[in-house]
DSSP file (Angstrom, degrees, kcal/mol; ACC not computed):
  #  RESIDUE AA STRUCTURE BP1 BP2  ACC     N-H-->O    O-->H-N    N-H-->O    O-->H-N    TCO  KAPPA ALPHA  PHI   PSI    X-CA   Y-CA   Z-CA
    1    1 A X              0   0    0      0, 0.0     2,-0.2     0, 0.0     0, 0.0   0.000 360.0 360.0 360.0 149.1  210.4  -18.9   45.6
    2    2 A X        -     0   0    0      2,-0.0     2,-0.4     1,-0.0     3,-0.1  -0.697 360.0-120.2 -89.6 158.8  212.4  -17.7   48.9
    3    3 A X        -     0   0    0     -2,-0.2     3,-0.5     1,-0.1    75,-0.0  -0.722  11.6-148.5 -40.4 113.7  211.3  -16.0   51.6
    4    4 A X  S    S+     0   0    0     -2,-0.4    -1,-0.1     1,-0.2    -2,-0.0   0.951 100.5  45.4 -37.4 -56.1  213.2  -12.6   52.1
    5    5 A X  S    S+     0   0    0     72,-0.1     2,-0.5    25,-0.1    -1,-0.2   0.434  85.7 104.2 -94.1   5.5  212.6  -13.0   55.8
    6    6 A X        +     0   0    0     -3,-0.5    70,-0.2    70,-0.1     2,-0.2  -0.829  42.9 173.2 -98.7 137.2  213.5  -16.5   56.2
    7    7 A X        -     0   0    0     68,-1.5     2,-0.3    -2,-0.5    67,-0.1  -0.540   5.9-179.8-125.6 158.3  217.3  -17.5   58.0
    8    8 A X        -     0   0    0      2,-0.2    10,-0.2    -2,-0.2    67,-0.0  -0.886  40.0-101.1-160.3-177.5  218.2  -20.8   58.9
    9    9 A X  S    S+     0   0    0     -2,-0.3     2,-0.3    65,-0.1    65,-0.1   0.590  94.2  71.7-103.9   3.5  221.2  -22.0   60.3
   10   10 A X        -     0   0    0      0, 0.0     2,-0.4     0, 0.0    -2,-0.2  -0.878  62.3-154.3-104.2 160.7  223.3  -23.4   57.4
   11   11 A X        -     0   0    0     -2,-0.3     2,-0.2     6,-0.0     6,-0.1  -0.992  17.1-176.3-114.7 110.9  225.0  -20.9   54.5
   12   12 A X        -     0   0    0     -2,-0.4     0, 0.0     4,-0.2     0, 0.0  -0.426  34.3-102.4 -92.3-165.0  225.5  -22.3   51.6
   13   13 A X  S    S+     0   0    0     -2,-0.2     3,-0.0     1,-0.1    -1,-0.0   0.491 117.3  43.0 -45.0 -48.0  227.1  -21.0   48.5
   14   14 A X  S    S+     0   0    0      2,-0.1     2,-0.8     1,-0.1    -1,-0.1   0.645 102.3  78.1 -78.1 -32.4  224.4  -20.2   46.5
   15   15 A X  S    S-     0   0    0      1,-0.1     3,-0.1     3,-0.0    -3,-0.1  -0.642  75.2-137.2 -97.1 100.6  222.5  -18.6   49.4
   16   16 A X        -     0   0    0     -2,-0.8     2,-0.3     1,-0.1    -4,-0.2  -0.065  39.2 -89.6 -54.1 164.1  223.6  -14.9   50.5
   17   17 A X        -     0   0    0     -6,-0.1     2,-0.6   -10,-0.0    -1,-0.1  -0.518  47.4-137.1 -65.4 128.6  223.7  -14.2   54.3
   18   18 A X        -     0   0    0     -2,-0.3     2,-0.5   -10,-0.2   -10,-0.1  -0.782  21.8-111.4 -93.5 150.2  220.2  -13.0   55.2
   19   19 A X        -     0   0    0     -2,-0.6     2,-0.6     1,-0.0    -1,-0.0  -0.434  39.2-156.3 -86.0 128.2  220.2  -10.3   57.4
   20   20 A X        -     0   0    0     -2,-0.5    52,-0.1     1,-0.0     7,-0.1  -0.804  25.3 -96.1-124.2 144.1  218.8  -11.2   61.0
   21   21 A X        +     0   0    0     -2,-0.6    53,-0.1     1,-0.2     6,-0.1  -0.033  31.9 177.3 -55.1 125.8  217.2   -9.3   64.0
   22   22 A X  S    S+     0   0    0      1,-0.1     2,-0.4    49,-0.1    -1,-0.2   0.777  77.0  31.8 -88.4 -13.0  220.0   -8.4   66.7
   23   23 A X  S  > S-     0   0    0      1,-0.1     4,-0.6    49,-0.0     5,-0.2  -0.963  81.8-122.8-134.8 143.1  217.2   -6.4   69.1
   24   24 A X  T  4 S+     0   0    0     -2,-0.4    -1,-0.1     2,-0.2     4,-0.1   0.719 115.1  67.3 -49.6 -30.9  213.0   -7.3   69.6
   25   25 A X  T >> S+     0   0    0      1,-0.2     3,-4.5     2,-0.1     4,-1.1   0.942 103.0  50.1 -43.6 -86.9  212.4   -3.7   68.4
   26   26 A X  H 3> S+     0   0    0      1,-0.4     4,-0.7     2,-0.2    -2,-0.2   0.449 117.2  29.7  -8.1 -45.4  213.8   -5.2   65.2
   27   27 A X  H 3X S+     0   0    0     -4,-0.6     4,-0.7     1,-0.2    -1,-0.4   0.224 107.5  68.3-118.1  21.9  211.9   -8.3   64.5
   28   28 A X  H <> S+     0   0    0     -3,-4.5     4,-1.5    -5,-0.2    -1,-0.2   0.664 102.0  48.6 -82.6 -30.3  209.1   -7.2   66.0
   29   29 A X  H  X S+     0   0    0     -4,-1.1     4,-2.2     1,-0.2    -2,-0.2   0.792 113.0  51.1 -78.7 -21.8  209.0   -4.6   62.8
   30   30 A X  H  X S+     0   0    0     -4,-0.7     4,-1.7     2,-0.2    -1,-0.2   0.849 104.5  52.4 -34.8 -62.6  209.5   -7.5   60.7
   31   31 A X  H  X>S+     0   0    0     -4,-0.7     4,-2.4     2,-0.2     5,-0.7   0.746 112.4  46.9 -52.5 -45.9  207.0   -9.1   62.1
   32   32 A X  H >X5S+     0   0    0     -4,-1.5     4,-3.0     2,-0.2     3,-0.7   0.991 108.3  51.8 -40.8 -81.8  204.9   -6.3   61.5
   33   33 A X  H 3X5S+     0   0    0     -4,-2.2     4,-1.9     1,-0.2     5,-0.3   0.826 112.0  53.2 -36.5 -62.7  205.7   -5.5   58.0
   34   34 A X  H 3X5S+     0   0    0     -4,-1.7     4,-0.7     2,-0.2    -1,-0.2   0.551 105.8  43.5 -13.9 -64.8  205.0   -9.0   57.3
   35   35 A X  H <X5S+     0   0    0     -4,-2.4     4,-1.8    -3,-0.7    -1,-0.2   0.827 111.9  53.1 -74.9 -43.7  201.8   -9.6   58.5
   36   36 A X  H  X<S+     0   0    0     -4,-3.0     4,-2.7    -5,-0.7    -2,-0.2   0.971 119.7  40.6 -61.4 -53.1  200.2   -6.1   57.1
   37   37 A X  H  X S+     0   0    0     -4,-1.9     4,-3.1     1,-0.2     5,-0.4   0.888 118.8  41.6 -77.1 -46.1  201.7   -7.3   53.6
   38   38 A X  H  X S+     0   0    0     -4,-0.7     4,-2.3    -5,-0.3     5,-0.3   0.927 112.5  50.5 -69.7 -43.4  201.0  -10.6   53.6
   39   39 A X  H  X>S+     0   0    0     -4,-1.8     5,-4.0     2,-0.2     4,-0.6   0.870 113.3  54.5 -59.1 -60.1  197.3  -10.5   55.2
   40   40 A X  H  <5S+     0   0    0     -4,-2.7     3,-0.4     1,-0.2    -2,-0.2   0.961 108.7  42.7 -56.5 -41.1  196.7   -7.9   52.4
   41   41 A X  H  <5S+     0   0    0     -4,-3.1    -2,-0.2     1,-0.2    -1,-0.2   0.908 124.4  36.7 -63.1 -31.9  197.8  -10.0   49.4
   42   42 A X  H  <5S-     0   0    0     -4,-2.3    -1,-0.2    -5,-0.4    -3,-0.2   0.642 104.4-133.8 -86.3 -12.3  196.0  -13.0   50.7
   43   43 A X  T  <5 +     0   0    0     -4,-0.6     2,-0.6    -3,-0.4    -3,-0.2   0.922  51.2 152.1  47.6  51.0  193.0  -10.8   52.1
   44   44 A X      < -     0   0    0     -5,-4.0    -1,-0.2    -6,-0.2    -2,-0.1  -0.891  46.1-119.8-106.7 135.8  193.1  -12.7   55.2
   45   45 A X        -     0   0    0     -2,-0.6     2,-0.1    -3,-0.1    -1,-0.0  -0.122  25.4-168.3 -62.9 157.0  191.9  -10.6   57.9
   46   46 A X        -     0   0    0     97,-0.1     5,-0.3     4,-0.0    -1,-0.1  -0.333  12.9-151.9-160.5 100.5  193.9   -9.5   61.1
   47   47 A X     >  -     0   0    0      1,-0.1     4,-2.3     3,-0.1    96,-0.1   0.216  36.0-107.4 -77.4 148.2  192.1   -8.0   63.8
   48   48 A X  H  > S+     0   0    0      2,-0.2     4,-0.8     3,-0.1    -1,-0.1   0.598 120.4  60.7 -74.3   0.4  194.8   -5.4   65.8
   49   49 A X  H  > S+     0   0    0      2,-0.2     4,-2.5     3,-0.2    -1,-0.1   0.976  95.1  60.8 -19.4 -83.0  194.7   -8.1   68.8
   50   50 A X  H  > S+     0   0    0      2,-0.3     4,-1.2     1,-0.3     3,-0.5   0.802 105.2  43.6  35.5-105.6  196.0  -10.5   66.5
   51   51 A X  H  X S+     0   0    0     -4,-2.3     4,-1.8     1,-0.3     5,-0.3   0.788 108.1  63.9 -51.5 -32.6  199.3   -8.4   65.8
   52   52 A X  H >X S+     0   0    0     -4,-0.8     4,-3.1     1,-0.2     3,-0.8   0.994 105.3  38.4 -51.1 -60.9  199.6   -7.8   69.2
   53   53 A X  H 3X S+     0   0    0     -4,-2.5     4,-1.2    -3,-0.5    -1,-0.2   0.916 113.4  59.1 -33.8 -61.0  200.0  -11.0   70.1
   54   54 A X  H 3X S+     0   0    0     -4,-1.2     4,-1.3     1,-0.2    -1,-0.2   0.890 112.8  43.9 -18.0 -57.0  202.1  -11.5   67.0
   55   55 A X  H XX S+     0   0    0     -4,-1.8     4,-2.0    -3,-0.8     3,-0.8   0.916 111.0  48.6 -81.5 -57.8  204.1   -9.0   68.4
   56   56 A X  H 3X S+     0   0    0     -4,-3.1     4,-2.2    -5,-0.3    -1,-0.3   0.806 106.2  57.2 -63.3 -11.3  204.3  -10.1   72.0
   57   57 A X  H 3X S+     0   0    0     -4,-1.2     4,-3.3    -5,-0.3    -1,-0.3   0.845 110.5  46.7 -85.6 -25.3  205.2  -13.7   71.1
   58   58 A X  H << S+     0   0    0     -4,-1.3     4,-0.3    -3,-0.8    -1,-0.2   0.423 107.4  54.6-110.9   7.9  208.2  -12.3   69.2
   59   59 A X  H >X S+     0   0    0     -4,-2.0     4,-0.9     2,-0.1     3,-0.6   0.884 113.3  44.1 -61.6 -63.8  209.2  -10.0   71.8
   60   60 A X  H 3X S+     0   0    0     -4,-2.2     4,-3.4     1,-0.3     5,-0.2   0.939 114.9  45.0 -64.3 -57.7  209.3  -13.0   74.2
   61   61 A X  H 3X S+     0   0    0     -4,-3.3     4,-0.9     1,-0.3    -1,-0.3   0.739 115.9  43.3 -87.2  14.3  210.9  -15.2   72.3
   62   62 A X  H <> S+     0   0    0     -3,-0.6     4,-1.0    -4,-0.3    -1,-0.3   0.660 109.8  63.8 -34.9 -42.9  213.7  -12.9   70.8
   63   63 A X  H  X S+     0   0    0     -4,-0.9     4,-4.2     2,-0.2    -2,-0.2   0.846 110.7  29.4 -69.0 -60.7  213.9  -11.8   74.1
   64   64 A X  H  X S+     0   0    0     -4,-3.4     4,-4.3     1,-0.3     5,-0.4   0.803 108.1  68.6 -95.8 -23.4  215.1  -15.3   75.7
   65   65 A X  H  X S+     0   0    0     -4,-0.9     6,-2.2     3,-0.2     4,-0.6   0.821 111.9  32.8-120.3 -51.2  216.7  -16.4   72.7
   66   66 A X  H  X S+     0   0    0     -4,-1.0     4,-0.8     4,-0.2     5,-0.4   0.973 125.0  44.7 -66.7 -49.9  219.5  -13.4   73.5
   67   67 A X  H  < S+     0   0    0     -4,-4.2    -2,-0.2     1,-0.2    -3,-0.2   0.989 136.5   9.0 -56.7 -46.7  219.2  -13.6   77.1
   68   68 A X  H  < S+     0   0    0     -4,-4.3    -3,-0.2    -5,-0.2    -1,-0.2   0.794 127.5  47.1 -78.2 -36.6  219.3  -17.2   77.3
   69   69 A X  H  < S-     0   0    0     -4,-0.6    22,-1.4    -5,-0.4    23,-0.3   0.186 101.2-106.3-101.4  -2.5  220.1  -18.7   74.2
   70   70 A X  S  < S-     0   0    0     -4,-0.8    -4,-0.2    -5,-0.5     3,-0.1   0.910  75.7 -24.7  53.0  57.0  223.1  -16.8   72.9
   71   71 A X  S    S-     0   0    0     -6,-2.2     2,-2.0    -5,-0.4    20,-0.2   0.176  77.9 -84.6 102.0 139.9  222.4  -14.8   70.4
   72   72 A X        +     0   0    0      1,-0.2    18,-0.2    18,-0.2     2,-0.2  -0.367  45.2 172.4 -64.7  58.6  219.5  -14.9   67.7
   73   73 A X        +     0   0    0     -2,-2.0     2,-0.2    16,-0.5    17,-0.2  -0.010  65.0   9.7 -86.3  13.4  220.9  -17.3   65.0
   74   74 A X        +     0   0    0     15,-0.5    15,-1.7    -2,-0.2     2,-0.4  -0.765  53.4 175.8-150.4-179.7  217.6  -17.4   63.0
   75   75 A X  E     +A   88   0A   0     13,-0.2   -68,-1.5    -2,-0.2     2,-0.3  -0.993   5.7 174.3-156.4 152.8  214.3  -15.9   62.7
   76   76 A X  E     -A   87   0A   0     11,-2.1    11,-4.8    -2,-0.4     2,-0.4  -0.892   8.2-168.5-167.1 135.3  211.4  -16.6   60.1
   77   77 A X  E     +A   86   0A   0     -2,-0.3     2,-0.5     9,-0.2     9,-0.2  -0.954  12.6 166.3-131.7 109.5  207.5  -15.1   59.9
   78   78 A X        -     0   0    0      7,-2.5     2,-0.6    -2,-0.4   -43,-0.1  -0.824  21.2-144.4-142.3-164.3  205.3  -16.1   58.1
   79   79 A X        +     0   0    0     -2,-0.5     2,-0.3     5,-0.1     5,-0.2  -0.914  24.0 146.4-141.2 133.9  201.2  -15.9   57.6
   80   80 A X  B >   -E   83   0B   0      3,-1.7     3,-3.9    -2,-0.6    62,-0.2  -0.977  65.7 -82.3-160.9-178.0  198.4  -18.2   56.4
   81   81 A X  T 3  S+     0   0    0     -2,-0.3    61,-0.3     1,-0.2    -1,-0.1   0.839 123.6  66.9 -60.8 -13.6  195.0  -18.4   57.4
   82   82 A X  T 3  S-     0   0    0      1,-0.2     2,-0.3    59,-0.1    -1,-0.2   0.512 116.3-101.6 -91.5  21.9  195.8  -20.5   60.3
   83   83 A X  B <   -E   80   0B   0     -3,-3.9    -3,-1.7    58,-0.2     2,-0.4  -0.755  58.2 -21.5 132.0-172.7  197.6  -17.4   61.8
   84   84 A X        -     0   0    0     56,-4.4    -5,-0.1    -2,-0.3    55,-0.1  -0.520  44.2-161.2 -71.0  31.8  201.2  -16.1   62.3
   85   85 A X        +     0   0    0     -2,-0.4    -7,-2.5    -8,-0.1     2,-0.4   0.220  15.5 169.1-178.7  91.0  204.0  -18.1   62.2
   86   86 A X  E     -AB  77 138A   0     52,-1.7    52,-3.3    -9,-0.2     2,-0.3  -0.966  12.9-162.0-125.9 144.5  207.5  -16.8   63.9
   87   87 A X  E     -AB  76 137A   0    -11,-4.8   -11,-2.1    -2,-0.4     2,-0.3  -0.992   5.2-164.3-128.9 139.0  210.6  -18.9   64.6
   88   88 A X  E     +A   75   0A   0     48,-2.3     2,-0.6    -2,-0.3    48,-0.3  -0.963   9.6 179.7-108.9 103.4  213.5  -18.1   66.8
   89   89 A X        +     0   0    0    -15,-1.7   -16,-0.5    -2,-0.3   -15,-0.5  -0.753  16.2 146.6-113.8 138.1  216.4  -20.1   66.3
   90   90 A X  B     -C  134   0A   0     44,-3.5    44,-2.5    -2,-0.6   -20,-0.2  -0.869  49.7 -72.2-155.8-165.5  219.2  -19.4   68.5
   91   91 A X  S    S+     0   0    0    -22,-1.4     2,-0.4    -2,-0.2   -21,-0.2   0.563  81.6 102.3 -89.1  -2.3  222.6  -21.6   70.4
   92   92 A X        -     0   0    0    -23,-0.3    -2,-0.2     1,-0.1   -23,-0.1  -0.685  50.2-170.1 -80.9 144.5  221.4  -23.3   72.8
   93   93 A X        +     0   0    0     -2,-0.4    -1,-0.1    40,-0.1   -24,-0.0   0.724  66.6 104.7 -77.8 -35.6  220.5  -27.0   73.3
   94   94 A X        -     0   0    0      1,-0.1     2,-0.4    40,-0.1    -2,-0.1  -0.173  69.8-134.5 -76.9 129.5  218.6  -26.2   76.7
   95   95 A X        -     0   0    0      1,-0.1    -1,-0.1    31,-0.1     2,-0.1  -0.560  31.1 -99.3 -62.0 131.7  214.4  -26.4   76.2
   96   96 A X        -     0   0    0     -2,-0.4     2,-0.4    18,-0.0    -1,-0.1  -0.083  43.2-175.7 -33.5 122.3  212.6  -23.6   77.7
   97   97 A X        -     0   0    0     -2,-0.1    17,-0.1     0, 0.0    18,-0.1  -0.981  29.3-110.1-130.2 146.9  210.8  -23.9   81.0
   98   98 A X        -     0   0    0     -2,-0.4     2,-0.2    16,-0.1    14,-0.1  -0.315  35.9-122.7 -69.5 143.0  208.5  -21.7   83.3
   99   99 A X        -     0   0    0     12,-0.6     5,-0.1     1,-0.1    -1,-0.1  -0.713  45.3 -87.8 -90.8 152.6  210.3  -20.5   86.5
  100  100 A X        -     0   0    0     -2,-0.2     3,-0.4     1,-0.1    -1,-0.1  -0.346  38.3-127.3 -57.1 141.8  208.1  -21.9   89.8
  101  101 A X  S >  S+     0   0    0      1,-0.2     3,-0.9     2,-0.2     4,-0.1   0.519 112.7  67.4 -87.9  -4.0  205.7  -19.1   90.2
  102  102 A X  T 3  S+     0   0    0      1,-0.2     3,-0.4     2,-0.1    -1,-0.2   0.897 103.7  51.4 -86.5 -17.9  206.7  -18.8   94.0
  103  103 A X  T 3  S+     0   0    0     -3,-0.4    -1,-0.2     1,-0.2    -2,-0.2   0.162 102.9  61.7 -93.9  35.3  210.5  -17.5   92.1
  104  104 A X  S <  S+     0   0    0     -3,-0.9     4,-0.2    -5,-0.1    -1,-0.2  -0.076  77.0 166.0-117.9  16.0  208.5  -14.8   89.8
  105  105 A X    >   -     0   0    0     -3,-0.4     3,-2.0     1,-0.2    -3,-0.1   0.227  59.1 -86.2 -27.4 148.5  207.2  -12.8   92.7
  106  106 A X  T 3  S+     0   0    0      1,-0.3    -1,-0.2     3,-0.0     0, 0.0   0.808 125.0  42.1 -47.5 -21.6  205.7   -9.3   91.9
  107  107 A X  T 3  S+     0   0    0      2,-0.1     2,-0.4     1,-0.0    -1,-0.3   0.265  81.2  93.4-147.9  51.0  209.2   -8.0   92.1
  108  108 A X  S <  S-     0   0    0     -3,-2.0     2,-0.3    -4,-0.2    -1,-0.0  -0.964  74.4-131.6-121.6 140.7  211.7  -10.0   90.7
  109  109 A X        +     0   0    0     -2,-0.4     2,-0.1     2,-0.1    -4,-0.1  -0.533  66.4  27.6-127.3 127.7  212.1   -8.9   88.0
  110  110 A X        +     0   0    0     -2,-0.3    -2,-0.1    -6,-0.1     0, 0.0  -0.416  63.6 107.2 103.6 176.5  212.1  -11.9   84.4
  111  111 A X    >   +     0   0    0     -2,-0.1   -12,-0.6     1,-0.0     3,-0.6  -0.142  62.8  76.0 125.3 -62.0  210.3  -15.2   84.5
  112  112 A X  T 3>  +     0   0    0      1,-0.2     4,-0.9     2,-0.2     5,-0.1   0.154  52.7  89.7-111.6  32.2  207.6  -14.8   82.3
  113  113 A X  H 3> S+     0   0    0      2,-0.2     4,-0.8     1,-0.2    -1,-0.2   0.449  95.7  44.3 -96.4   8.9  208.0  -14.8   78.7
  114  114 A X  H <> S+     0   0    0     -3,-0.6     4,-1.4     2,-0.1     5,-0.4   0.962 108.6  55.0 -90.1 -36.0  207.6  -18.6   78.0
  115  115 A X  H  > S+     0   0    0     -4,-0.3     4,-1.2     1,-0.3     3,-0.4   0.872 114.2  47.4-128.8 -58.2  204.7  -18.8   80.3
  116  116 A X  H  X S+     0   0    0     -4,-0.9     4,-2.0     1,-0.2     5,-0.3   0.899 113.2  43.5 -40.9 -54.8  203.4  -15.8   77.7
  117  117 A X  H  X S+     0   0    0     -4,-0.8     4,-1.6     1,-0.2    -1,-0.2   0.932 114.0  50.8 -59.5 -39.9  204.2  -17.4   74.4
  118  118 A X  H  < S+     0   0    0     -4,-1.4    -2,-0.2    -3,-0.4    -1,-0.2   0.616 116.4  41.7 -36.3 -34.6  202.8  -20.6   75.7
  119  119 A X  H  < S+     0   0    0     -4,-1.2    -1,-0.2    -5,-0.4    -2,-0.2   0.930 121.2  40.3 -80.3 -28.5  199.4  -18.7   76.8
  120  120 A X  H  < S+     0   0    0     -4,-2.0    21,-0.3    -3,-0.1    -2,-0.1   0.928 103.8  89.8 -96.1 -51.8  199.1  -16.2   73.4
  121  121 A X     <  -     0   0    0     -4,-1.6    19,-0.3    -5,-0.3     3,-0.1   0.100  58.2-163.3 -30.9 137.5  200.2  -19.2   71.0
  122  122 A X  S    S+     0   0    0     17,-4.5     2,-0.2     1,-0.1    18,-0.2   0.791  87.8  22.9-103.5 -42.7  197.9  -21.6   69.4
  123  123 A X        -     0   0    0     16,-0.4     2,-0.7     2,-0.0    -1,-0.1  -0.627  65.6-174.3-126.5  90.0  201.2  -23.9   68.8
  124  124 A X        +     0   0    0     -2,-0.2     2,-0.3    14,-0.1    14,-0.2  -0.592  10.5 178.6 -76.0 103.9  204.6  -24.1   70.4
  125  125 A X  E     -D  137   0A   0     12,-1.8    12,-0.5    -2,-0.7     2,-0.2  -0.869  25.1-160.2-160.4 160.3  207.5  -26.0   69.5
  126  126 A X  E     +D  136   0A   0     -2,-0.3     2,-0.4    10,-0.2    10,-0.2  -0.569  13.9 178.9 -82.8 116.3  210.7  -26.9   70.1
  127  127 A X  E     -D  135   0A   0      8,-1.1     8,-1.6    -2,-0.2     2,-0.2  -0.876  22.8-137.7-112.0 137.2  213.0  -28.5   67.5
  128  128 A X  E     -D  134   0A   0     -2,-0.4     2,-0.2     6,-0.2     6,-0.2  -0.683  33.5-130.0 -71.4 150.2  216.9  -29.5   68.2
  129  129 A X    >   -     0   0    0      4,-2.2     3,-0.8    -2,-0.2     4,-0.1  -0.664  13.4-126.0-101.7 173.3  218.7  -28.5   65.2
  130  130 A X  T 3  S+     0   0    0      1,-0.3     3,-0.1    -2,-0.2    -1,-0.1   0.440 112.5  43.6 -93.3   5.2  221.0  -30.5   63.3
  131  131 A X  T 3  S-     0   0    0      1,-0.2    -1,-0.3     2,-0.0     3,-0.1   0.396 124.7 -88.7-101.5  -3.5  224.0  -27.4   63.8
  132  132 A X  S <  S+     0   0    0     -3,-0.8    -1,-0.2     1,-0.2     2,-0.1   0.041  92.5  59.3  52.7 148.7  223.2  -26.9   67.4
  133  133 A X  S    S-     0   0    0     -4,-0.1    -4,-2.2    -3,-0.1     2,-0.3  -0.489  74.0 -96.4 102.9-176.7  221.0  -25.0   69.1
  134  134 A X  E     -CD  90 128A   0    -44,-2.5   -44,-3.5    -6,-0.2     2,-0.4  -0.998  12.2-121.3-167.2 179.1  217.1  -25.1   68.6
  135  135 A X  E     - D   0 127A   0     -8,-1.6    -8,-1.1    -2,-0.3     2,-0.5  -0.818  10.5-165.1-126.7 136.0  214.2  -23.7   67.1
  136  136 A X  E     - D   0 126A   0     -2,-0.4   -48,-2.3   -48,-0.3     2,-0.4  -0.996  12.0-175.6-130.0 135.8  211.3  -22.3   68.8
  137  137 A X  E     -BD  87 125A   0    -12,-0.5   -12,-1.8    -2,-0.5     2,-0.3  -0.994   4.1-175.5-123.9 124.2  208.1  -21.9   66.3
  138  138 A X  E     -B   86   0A   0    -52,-3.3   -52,-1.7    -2,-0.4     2,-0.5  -0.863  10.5-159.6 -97.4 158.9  204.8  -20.1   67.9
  139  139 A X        -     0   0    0     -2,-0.3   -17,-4.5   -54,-0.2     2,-0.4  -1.000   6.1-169.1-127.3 153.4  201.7  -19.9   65.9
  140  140 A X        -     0   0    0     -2,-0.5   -56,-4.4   -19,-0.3     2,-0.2  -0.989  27.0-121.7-149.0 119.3  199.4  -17.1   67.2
  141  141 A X        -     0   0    0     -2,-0.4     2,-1.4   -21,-0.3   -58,-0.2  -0.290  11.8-131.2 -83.0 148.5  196.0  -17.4   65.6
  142  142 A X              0   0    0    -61,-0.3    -1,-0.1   -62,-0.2   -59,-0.1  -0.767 360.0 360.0-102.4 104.9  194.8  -14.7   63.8
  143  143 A X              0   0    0     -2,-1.4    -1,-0.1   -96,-0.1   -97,-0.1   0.248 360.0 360.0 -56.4 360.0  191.2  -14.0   64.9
């Protein structure tokens, strides 16, 4: 069976276009939706921490994936026990890196949403894709 929420970056023929988040409000309600539905049917708990975390990790990487990456070109959540599962796939080749904390100074102003996804995340990584572009998967344990 498919995932409603799941995008990837080939279209085939068979496969309608799935609709994907253009703003972090957006897949953050996804994400949302997702976990509450999924968590009940499977009657795995998820403490509201949890989804916060969810939440913030797919803020972040949405977030960089526009700024950085050109444009969101897929997104997928899912849930099992060992926690939340979101991927951001978006155009760019370049891997994510932490800015030197002496160029995130209290008031410049960006910097720190890998160094968040990295902290919140139980598992990060980064796939090249065979289109272009790359895939960023967190998993953020559900406690």
């Amino acid at each position: 069976m498919r995932d409603k929420h799941r995008t990837t970056c080939r279209t085939t023929l068979w496969e309608p276009r799935r609709h994907l988040p253009c703003r972090p409000a957006e897949a953050r309600r996804t994400v949302e939706s997702v976990v509450a539905e999924r968590c009940r049917a499977r009657a795995i708990p998820c403490g509201a921490a949890a989804m916060e975390d969810a939440l913030l990790v797919t803020s972040e990487l949405t977030t960089n994936a526009i700024l950085h990456g050109g444009g969101i070109t897929g997104f997928d959540v899912d849930v099992d026990s060992g926690g939340v599962r979101v991927s951001v796939s978006d155009r760019s080749d370049d891997v994510p890196v932490a800015a030197p904390a002496a160029e995130r100074g209290p008031t410049r102003l960006g910097g720190r949403g890998w160094p968040i996804v990295c902290r919140l995340a139980r598992d990060v990584r980064v796939a090249q894709l065979p289109c272009g572009g790359k895939r960023i998967t967190a998993v953020v344990p559900l406690r």
